[in-house]
N, C-alpha and C positions, 0 to 999 in steps of 0.2 A: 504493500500500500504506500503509493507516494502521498508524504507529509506537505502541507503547504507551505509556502514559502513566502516569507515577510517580505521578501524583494519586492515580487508580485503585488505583492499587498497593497504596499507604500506606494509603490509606483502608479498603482491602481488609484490612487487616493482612497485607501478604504482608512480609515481608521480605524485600531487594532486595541483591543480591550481582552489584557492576558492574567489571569489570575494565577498568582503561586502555586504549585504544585509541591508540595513537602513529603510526600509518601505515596507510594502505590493504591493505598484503599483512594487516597483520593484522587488518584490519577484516572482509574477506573471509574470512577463517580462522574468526575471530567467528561469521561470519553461518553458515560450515559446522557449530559447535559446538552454534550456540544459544544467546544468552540474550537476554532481554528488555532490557535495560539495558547501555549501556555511560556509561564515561567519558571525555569529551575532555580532556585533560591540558594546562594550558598548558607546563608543564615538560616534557613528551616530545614535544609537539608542536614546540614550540621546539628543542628538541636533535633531535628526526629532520628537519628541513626546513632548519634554518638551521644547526645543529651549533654550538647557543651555549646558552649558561645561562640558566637563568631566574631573570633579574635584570630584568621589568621591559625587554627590552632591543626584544622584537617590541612591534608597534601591534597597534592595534582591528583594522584594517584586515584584518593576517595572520592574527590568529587567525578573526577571521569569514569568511575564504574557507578556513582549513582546517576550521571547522565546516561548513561546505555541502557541503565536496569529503565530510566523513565522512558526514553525514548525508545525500549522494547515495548513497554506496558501499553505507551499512550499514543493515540493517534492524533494529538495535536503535532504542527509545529513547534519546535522548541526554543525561545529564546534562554540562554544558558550563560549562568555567572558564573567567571572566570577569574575571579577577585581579581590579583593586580596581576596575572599572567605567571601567577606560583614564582617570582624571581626575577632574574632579570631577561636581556633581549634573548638571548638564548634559550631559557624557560617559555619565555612566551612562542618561538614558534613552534616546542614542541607541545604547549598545550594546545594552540591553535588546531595544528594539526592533528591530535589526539581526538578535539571538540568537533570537528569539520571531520572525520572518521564516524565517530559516536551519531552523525545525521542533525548535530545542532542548525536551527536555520539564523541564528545568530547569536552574536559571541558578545560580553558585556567585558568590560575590562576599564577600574580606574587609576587613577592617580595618585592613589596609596603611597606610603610607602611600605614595605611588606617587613613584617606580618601586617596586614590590615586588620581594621575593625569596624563594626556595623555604621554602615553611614549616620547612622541617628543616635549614636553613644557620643562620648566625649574623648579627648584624647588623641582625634585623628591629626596624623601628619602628611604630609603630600610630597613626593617628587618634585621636581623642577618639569615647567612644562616642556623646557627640550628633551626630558628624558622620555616624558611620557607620548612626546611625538615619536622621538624613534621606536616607542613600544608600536603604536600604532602605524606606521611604515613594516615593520618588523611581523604584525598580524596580516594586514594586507597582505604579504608577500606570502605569507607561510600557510593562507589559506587557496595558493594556486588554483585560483580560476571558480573554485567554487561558490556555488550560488547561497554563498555565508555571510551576512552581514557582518561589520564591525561596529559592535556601538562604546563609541568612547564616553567614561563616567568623571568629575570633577567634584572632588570633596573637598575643594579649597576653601568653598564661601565663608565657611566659617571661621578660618584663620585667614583672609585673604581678601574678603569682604566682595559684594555680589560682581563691581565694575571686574573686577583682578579675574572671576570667574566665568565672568562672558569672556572676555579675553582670550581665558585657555581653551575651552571649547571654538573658540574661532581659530588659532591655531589645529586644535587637533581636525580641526572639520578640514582643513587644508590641509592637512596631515595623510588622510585620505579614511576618515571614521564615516562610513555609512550613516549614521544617526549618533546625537550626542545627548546625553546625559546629566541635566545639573543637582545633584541630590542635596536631597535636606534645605529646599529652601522653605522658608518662615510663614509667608504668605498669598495671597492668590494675587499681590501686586505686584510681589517678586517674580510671581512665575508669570504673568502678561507681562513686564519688563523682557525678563529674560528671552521668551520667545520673539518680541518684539526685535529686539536685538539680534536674534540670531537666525539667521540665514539658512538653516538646514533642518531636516527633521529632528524633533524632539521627543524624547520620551518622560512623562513622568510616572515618580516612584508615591504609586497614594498607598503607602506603609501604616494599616493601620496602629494607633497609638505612637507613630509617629512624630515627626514637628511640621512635616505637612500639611495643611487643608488636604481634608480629601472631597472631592469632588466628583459628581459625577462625571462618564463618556462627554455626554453629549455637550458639556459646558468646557471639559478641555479640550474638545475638536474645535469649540469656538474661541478659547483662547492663543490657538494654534500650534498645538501639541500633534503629533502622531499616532504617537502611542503611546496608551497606559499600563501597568504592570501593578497587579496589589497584591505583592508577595507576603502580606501575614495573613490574609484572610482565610486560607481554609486551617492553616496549621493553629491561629487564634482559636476559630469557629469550632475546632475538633479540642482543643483543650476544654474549653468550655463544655463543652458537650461530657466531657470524658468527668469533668469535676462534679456535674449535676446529676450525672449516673450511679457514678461512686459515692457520692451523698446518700443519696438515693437509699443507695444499695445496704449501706452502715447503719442506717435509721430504719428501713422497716423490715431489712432480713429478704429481699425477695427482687430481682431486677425485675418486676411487671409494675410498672405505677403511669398513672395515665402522665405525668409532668419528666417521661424520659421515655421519646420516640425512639421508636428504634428501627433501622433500615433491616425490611426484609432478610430474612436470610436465603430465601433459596432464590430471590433476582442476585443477590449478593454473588451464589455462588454460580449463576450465569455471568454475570460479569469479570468473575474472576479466572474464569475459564473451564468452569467443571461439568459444560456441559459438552465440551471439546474429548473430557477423558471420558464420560463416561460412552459418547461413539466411540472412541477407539477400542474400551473395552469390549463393549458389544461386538466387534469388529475381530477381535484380534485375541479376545481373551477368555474364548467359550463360552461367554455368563448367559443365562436364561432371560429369555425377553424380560420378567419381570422382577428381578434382581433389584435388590434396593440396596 
C-alpha cells in the first residue's frame, strides 16, 4: 500500500492536520479514523516505550525501529522526528537515510544543540544557524532524490527572541528545508507575525498543555500555516483514560462502570490483525470451521 505523500499535499494546497501517534493501539485507532498524515513524536515515543523524558536520552537506533514498527502498523503518511539528527553532519545523513529507508514522508530536524530537550521545557540551547544550515544541506543530500521532505525546526525564540528566529528559518528555508518550523511560540500574534514574515511553508506545533495557543485547522490555514501537528493529544487522551479506569477499578472492585468506556474488544482484535490469523489458521492449520 503506497503511503501519501506530504509533497503532494502541500503542493496540492491541501492543508494537512497530523495528530501524534505515540503507540500502536493508537496507531491502529488512526488507521480506523482516517487520516492521511500522522506524526511520530520523539517525546511520546520516548515516554510510551521507555517511560522517560525527552531529554535527548533515546538513540538513533530507538527511534528508527519505533519509526518502522509505526510505519508497519499505520497507513498514514508519516511525518517523523529526528531530534537534532542524533549528532553531528555525519549522524545526520545517516539518520536521514535510515528515516527515508523506514518510508518516513518527512523528516523534522532542529537547532538543538544535542542532547536536546522538549521544545516546551526550559533549559534549551541552540546551535549556531551556520551549523544548522549545513545540517540541513547535509539532509537534503542524504535523502537522494526521495520524495522526503525536510522540515527544519528553531528553538531559538526563547533565548534569541522572535526577530533573531524569523531570521534562522529564513536562512534554513534557503538552506534548502522543505517546510520550516518555529516552536514554542507565546501567542496567536506571534504566530500571524511569524508567518507573515516568512516566505515558505509552515508548520505549527499545537502541543497540548503546551505555551502555544492551540487552535483550530481551519483558523491556522487562515493565518497561513500549512500544516499542523498535535503531538500530545492521543498519548494525553490515553493517560487520562488509563487514570479514570484504574480509579475506577481500586474503588469499586470491578472494571464494568458506566463512567469508563471501553473500546470493543473483538473490533479491537480486527484491527489489530487477528482476523488475518485466524484465515491462515483455517487455511493452513486443520482447525474445524467452528473453532473458537
Amino acid at each position: 500500500m503506497r503511503k501519501p505523500s506530504l509533497k503532494a499535499a502541500l503542493d496540492a494546497g491541501q492543508f494537512v492536520t497530523a495528530p501524534g501517534i505515540h503507540d500502536m493501539i493508537s496507531a491502529v485507532v488512526a488507521n480506523k479514523v482516517g487520516f492521511d498524515f500522522v506524526y511520530s513524536s520523539g517525546y511520546w515515543g520516548t515516554a510510551s516505550v521507555e517511560g522517560l523524558p525527552d531529554a535527548g536520552i533515546t538513540t538513533y537506533t530507538e527511534m528508527l525501529r519505533r519509526l518502522q514498527t509505526l510505519a508497519r502498523t499505520c497507513d498514514a503518511g508519516i511525518i517523523a522526528d529526528a531530534d537534532t539528527g542524533f549528532g553531528g553532519l555525519l549522524n545526520v545523513a545517516h539518520c536521514v537515510r535510515g528515516y527515508v529507508g523506514a518510508g518516513a514522508t518527512a523528516i523534522q530536524m532542529e537547532d538543538q544543540q544535542f542532547p536536546k530537550k522538549c521544545g516546551h521545557t526550559p533549559y534549551k540551547q541552540v546551535i549556531t544557524s551556520q551549523e544548522m544550515e549545513q545540517k540541513i544541506k547535509v539532509a537534503c543530500d542524504a535523502r537522494n532524490g526521495a520524495d522526503t521532505l525536510i522540515i527544519a525546526r528553531t528553538d531559538s525564540k526563547a533565548m534569541e527572541g522572535l526577530d533573531a528566529a524569523v531570521e534562522r528559518l529564513l536562512r534554513y528555508r534557503d538552506a534548502g528545508a522543505d517546510v520550516v518550523f518555529l516552536e514554542a511560540l507565546d501567542t496567536e500574534d506571534e504566530m500571524r507575525e511569524a508567518c507573515a514574515r516568512i516566505d515558505a511553508p509552515m508548520m505549527a506545533n499545537m502541543a497540548d498543555g503546551g505555551r502555544t495557543p492551540i487552535l483550530p485547522a481551519s483558523q491556522l490555514e487562515e493565518i497561513g500555516y500549512s500544516l499542523a501537528i498535535f503531538p500530545a493529544l492521543t498519548g494525553l487522551a490515553a493517560a487520562a483514560a488509563v487514570e479514570t479506569a484504574l480509579r475506577s477499578l481500586k474503588a469499586t472492585g470491578t472494571s464494568l462502570s458506566p463512567d469508563v468506556p471501553l473500546f470493543d474488544f473483538q473490533e479491537f482484535n480486527t484491527l489489530i490483525g487477528f482476523s488475518e490469523v485466524w484465515e491462515f489458521e483455517k487455511k493452513w492449520g486443520d482447525m474445524p470451521d467452528d473453532a473458537e
